[in-house]
C-alpha positions as CSV (number, residue, x, y, z in Angstrom):
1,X,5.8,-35.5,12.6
2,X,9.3,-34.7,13.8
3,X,9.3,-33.3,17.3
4,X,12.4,-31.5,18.9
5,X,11.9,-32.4,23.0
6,X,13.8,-31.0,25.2
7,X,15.9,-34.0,26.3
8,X,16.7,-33.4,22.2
9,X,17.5,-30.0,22.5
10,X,19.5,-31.1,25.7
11,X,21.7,-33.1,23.5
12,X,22.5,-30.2,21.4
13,X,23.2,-27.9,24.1
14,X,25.9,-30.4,25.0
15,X,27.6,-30.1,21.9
16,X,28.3,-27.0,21.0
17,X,30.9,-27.5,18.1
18,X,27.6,-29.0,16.4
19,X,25.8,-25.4,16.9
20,X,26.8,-24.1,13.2
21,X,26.3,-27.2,11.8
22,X,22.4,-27.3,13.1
23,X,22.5,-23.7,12.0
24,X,22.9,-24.4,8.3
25,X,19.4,-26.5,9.1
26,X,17.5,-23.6,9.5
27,X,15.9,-21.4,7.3
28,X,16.5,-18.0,6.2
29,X,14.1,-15.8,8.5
30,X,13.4,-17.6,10.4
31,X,12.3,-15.2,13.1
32,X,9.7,-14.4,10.1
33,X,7.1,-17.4,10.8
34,X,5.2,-18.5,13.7
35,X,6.3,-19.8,16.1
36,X,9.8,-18.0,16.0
37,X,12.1,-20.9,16.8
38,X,15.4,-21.7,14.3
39,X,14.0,-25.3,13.1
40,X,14.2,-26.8,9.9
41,X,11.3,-26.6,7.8
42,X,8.7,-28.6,8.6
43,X,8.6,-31.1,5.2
44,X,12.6,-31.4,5.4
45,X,12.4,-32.5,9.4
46,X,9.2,-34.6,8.5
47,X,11.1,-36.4,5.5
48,X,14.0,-37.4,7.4
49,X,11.8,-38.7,10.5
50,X,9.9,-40.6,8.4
51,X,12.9,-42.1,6.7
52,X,14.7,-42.3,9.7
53,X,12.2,-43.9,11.9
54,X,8.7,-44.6,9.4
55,X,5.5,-42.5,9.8
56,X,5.0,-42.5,14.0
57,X,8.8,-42.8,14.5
58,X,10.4,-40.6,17.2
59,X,13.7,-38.7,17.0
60,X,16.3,-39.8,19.8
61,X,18.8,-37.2,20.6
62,X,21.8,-39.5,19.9
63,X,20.4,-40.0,16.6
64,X,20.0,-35.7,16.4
65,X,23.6,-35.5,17.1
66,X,24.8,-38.8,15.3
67,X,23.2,-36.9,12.0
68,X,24.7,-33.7,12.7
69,X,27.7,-35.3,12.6
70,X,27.7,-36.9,9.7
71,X,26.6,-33.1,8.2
72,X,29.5,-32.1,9.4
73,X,31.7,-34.4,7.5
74,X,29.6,-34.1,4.4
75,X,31.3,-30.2,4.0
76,X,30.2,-26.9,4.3
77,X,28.4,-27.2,0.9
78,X,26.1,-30.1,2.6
79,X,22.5,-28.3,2.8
């Protein structure tokens, strides 16, 4: 299971031109669900940890903002 750390979040707070970009990530309503916090949904984030790093894989911050990056250049359309 993906799971956001705060040396991950961290890295994101370092980057702000990669705020929007994270943005798109995160569902509509999010303030809706429990526990209110802007993530991606959880089969999305679990997919690409898995794929990323296999089942008991961890998510390194570099590799947070190395993907968000690469959203970025994908285009606005990228979901």
């Amino acid at each position: 299971m993906l799971v956001i750390t705060p040396r991950t979040m961290a890295a994101l707070l370092r980057h702000p031109s990669l705020w929007p970009v994270a943005a798109r990530l995160v569902p509509p309503r999010w303030w809706a669900r429990w526990p209110p916090l802007p993530l991606p949904p959880s089969g999305y984030a679990r997919f690409r940890a898995e794929t990323m790093y296999g089942r008991d894989g961890k998510l390194e911050p570099e590799d947070l903002i190395d993907y968000l990056k690469w959203c970025r250049s994908m285009g606005r359309g990228s979901r």
